[in-house]
C-alpha positions in Angstrom: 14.2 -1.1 9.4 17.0 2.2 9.7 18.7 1.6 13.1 17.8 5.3 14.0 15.0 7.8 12.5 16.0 11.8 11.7 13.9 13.7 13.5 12.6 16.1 11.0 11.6 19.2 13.2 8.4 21.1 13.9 9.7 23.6 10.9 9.7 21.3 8.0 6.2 20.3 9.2 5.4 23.8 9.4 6.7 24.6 6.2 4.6 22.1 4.0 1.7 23.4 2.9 2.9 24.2 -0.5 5.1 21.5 -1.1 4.3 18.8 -3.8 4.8 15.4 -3.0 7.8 15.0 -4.7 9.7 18.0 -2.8 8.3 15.9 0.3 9.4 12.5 -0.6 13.1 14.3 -1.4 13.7 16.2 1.5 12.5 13.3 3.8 14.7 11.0 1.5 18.0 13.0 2.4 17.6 12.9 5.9 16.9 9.4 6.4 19.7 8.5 3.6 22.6 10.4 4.8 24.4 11.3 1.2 24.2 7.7 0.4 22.8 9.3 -3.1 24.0 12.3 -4.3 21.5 15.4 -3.4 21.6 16.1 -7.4 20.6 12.7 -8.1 18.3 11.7 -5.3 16.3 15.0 -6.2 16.1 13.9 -10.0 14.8 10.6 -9.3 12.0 11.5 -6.6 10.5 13.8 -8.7 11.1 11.4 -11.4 8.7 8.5 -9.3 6.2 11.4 -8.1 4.6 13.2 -11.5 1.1 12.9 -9.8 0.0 14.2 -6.4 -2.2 12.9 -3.3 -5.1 15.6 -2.6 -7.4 15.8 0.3 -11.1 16.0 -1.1 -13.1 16.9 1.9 -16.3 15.5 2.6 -17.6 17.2 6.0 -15.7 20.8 6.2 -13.6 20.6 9.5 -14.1 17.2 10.3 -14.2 14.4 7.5 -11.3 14.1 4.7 -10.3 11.9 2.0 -6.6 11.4 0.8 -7.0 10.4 -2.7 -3.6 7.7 -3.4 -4.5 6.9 -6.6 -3.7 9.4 -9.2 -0.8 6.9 -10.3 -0.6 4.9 -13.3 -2.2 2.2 -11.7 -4.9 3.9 -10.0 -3.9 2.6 -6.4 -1.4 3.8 -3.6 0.8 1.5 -4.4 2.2 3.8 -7.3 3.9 5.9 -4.7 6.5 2.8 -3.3 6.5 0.8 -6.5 7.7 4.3 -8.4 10.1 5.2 -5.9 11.8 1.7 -6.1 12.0 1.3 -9.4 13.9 4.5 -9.6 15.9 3.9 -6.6 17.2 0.5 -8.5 17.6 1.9 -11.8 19.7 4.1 -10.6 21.7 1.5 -8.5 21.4 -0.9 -11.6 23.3 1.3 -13.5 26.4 -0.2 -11.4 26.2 -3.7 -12.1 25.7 -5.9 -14.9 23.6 -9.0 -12.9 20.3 -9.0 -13.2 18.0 -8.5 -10.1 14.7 -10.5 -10.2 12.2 -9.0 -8.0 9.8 -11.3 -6.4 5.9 -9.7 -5.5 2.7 -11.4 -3.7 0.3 -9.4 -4.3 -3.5 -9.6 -2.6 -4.5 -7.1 -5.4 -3.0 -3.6 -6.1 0.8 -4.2 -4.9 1.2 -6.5 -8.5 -0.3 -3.7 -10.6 1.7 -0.9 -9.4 4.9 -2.8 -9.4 4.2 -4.3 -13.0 3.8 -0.7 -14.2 6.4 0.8 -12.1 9.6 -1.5 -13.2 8.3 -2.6 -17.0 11.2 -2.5 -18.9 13.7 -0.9 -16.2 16.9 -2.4 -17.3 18.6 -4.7 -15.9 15.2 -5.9 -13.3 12.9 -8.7 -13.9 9.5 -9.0 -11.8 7.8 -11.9 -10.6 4.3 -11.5 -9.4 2.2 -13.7 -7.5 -1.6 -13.5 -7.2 -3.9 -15.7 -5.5 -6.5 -17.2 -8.3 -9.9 -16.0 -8.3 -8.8 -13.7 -5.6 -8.3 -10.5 -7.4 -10.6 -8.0 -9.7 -10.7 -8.5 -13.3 -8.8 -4.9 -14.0 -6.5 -5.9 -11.2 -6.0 -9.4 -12.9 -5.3 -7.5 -16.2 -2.7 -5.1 -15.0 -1.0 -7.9 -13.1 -0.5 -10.2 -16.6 -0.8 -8.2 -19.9 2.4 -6.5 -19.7 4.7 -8.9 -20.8 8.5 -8.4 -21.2 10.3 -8.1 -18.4 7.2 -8.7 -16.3 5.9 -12.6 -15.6 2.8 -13.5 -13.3 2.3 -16.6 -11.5 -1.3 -17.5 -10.5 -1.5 -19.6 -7.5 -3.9 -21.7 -6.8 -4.2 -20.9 -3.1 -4.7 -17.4 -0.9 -2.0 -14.4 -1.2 -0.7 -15.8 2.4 0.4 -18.7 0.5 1.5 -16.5 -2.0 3.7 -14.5 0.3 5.0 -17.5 1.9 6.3 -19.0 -1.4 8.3 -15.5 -1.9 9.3 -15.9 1.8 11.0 -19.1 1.4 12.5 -18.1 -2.1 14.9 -15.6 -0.4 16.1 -18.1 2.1 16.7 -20.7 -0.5 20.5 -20.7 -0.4 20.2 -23.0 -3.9 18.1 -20.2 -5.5 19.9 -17.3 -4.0 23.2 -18.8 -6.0 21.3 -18.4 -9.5 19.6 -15.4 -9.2 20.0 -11.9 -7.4 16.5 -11.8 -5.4 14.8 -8.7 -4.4 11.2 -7.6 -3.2 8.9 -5.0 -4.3 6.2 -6.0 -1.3 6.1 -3.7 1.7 8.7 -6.8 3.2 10.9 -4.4 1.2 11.6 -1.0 3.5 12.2 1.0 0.2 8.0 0.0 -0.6 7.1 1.7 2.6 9.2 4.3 3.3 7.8 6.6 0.8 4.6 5.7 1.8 4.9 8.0 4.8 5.8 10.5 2.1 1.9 11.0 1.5 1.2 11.2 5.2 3.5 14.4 5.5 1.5 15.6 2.2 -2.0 15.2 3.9 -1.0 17.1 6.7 -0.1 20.1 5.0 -3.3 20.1 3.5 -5.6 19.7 6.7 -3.0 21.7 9.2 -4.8 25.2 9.0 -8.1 23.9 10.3 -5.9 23.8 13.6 -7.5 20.9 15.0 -5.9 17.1 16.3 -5.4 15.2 13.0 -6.7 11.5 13.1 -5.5 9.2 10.1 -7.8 6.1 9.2 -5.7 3.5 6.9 -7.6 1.0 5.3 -5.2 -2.1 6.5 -4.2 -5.8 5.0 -0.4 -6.7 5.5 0.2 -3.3 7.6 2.4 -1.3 5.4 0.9 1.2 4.9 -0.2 2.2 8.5 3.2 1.6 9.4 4.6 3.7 7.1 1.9 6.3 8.8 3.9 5.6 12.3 7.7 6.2 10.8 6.1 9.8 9.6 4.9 10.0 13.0 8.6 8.6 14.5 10.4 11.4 12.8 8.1 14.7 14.2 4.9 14.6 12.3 2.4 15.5 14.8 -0.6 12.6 13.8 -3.1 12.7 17.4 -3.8 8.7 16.2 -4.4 6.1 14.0 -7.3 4.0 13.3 -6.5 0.6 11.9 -9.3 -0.5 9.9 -10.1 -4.2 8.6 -12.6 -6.4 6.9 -13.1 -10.0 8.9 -9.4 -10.3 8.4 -9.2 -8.5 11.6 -5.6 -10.2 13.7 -4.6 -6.4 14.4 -8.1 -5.3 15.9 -8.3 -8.4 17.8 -5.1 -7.6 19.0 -5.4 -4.4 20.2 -8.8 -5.7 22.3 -6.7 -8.6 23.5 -2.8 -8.5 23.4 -2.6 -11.6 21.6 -1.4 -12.2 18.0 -3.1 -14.8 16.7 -2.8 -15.7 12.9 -5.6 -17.2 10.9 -5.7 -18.7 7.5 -7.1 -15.3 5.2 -10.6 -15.1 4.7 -12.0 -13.6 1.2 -14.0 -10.6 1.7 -15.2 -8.2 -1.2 -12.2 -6.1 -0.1 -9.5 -8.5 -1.2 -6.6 -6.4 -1.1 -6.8 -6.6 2.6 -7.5 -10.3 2.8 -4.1 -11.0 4.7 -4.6 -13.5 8.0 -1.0 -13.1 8.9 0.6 -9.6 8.2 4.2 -9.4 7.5 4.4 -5.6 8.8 3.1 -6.2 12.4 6.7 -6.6 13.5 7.5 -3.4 12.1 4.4 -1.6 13.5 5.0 -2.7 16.9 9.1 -2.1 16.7 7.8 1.5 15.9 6.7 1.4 19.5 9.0 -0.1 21.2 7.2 -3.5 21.3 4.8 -2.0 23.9 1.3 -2.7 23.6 0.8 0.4 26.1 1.9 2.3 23.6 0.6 0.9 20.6 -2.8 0.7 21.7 -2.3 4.8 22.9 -2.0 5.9 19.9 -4.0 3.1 17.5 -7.6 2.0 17.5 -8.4 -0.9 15.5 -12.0 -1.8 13.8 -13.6 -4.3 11.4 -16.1 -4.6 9.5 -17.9 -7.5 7.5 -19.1 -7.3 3.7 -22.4 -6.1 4.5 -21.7 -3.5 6.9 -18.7 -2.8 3.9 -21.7 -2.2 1.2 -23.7 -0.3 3.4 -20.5 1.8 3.7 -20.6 2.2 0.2 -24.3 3.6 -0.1 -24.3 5.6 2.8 -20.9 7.6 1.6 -22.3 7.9 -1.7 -25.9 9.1 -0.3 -24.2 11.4 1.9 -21.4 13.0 0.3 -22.2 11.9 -3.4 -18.6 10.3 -3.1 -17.6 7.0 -5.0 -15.3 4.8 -2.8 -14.2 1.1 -3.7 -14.4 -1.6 -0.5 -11.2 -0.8 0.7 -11.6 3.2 1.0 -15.2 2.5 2.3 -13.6 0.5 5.2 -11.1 3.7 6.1 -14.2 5.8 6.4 -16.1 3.8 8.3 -13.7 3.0 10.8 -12.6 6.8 10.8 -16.3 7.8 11.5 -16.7 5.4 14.3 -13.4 6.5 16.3 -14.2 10.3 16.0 -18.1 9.2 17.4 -16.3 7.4 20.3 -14.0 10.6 21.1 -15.0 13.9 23.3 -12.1 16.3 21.5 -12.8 17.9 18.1 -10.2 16.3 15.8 -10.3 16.4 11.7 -10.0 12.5 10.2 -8.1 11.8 7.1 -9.4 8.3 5.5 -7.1 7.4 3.1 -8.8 6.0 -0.2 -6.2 3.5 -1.6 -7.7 2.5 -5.1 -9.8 4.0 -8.1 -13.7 2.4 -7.5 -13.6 1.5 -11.3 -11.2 -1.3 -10.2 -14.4 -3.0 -8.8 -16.5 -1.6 -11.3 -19.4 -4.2 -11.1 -19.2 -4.1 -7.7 -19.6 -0.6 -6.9 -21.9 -0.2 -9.3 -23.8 -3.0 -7.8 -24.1 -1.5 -4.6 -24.6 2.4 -5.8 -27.1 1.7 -8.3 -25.2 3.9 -10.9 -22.5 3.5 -13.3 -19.5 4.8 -13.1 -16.6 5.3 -15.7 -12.9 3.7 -16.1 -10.0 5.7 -17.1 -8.9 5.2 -20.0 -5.7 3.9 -18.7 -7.5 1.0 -17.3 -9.8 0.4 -19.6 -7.7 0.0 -22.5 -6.3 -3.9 -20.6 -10.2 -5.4 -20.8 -9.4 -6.1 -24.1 -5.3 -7.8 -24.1 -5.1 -11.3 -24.0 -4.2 -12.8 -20.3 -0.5 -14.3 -19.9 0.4 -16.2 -16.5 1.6 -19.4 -15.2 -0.5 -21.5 -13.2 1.0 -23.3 -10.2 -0.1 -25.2 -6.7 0.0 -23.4 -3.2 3.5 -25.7 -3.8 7.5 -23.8 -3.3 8.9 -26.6 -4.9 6.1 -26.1 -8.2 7.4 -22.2 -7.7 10.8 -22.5 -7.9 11.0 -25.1 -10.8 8.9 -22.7 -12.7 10.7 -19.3 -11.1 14.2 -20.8 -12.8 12.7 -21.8 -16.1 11.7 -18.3 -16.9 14.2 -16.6 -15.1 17.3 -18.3 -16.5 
């Protein structure tokens, strides 16, 4: 985490309306980094991560909103930190001649926006791991069709195991003496911090309807909420938060109960989320001062199960003739049930983290309709599969991490 936050000031919020995500992501970029990069070249390479944009499409005028992350390459949010890293270490790459070997769990999206967003940077080499039968077909595709400088490892166990194997890999002192380890998971503060980037965007957009503004973030290891609360941190003026969960729900339960209690993940039709143990908790509660006064002041947390998550689906498309995969689904329901459980008129942003087509026969399942894949996507059904099968094992990971990476 940065020992201190800049506060931004009520001007630059004021003054955002306009702005593209890219002028967002670099002026927030050169307060928090100080000169570290030159202005000239920090500029360059945050526009150079941010050719697409996050819009608002609003559902109920006033009240209901949907922040639309992903109108990346990958079709997910996860474009916006994978992007930004890749062009953060490209540029710092360009100093060394070691090669940095990035290490990714991913429960679904993170692995298909990293993949995209560091093929063939120079001097990097990606390892992604996915939990077995725990991912989408398209996600599965953009995880191991790549090739080159990307390799995927398909565990046979959950993405907690998977995030544990990449946990122990960068305290392996043995390891850390052959290669040069980095992460592309929200572990790594470069992932998140752009993410608040999009938070400062979706304000802009909802700021002249005057009201409160109420963010709901569809949430799995807790980046991306707590990239919500550093926005927050440095002067953006979000009323609250709604944390919302499938049956992996250790933050909701937390915030009825004050205890963190860890399970083992359970797999729910919104797998990206399916994290029993999320790495970013630490963060989100640092962000508050490690007071659960404070944290539950300003988040609410909800869950909801697979059936209530397709009936999510149908009513969203019934009512508002919107398409939303699982995850997005999830945002607006827990969005809809804090602004029924509140007196003040606020406007709610759910943020929808993925394309539906990613869950094509699901969605289509539950809407009774068809829907189409971008072309982008739909050009991987047809390339051939390439990944290495291991156990839930570190020892199994690490034989097979050195034999490709060396």
């Amino acid at each position: 985490m940065p020992a201190s936050l800049p506060s931004l000031g009520s001007s630059f919020f004021d003054d955002i309306a306009n702005q593209s995500l890219a002028d967002i992501g670099f002026a927030i970029s050169h307060a928090l980094f100080k000169g570290e990069i030159p202005k000239l070249a920090l500029e360059e390479l945050t526009h150079q991560a941010f050719p697409f944009e996050t819009p608002v499409v609003e559902l109920e005028e006033g009240r209901l909103g949907i922040l639309e992350l992903f109108h990346g390459p990958s079709l997910a949010f996860k474009d916006v930190g994978a992007r930004y890293m890749a062009a953060l270490m490209s540029y710092f790459a360009r100093n060394t001649d070691k090669e940095v070997n990035i290490l990714v769990a991913t429960s679904g999206d993170t692995g298909g926006a990293v993949a995209m967003g560091f093929h063939n940077v120079p001097g990097i080499r990606v390892s992604i791991l996915y939990p077995s039968g725990r991912v989408s077909d398209l996600q599965e595709k953009q995880l191991t069709t790549l090739g080159g400088n990307v390799q995927a490892f398909e565990v046979q166990g959950s993405f907690d195991d998977c995030q544990a194997l990449v946990k122990q890999a960068f305290v392996d002192k043995e390891l850390n003496q052959h290669l040069s380890l980095s992460s592309a998971n929200s572990i790594n503060i470069f992932r998140l911090i752009p993410q608040s980037f999009y938070y400062v965007s979706a304000y802009g957009q909802v700021r002249s309807c005057g009201k409160p503004v109420v963010f709901s973030t569809p949430s799995g290891n807790f980046g991306n909420l707590s990239a919500g609360v550093l926005a927050q941190r440095m002067g953006l003026p979000i009323d609250h938060f709604v944390a919302a969960t499938n049956l992996n729900r250790v933050v909701p339960t937390y915030l009825q109960t004050g205890s963190f209690d860890p399970q083992a993940s359970v797999a729910t039709i919104s797998n990206a989320m399916d994290v029993g143990n999320p790495s970013n908790f630490v963060r989100l509660t640092h962000l508050f001062g490690d007071s659960f006064d404070q944290l539950k002041q300003n988040v609410s947390g909800y869950y909801f199960d697979d059936e209530e998550t397709r009936a999510g689906m149908k009513e969203v498309f019934g009512q508002f003739n919107y398409v939303a995969c699982p995850h997005t689904a999830i945002g607006i329901l827990g969005l809809q049930r804090y602004l029924n459980s509140i007196t003040k008129d606020a406007v709610g942003v759910a943020l929808a983290t993925a394309h539906p087509s990613k869950f094509k026969p699901l969605v289509e399942e539950v809407i009774g309709q068809s829907i189409d894949v971008p072309e982008r996507l739909a050009s991987l059904a047809s390339l051939p599969k390439h990944s290495t099968v291991i156990p839930a094992s570190y020892s199994a990971f690490k034989e097979s991490l050195l034999q490709t990476a060396l």
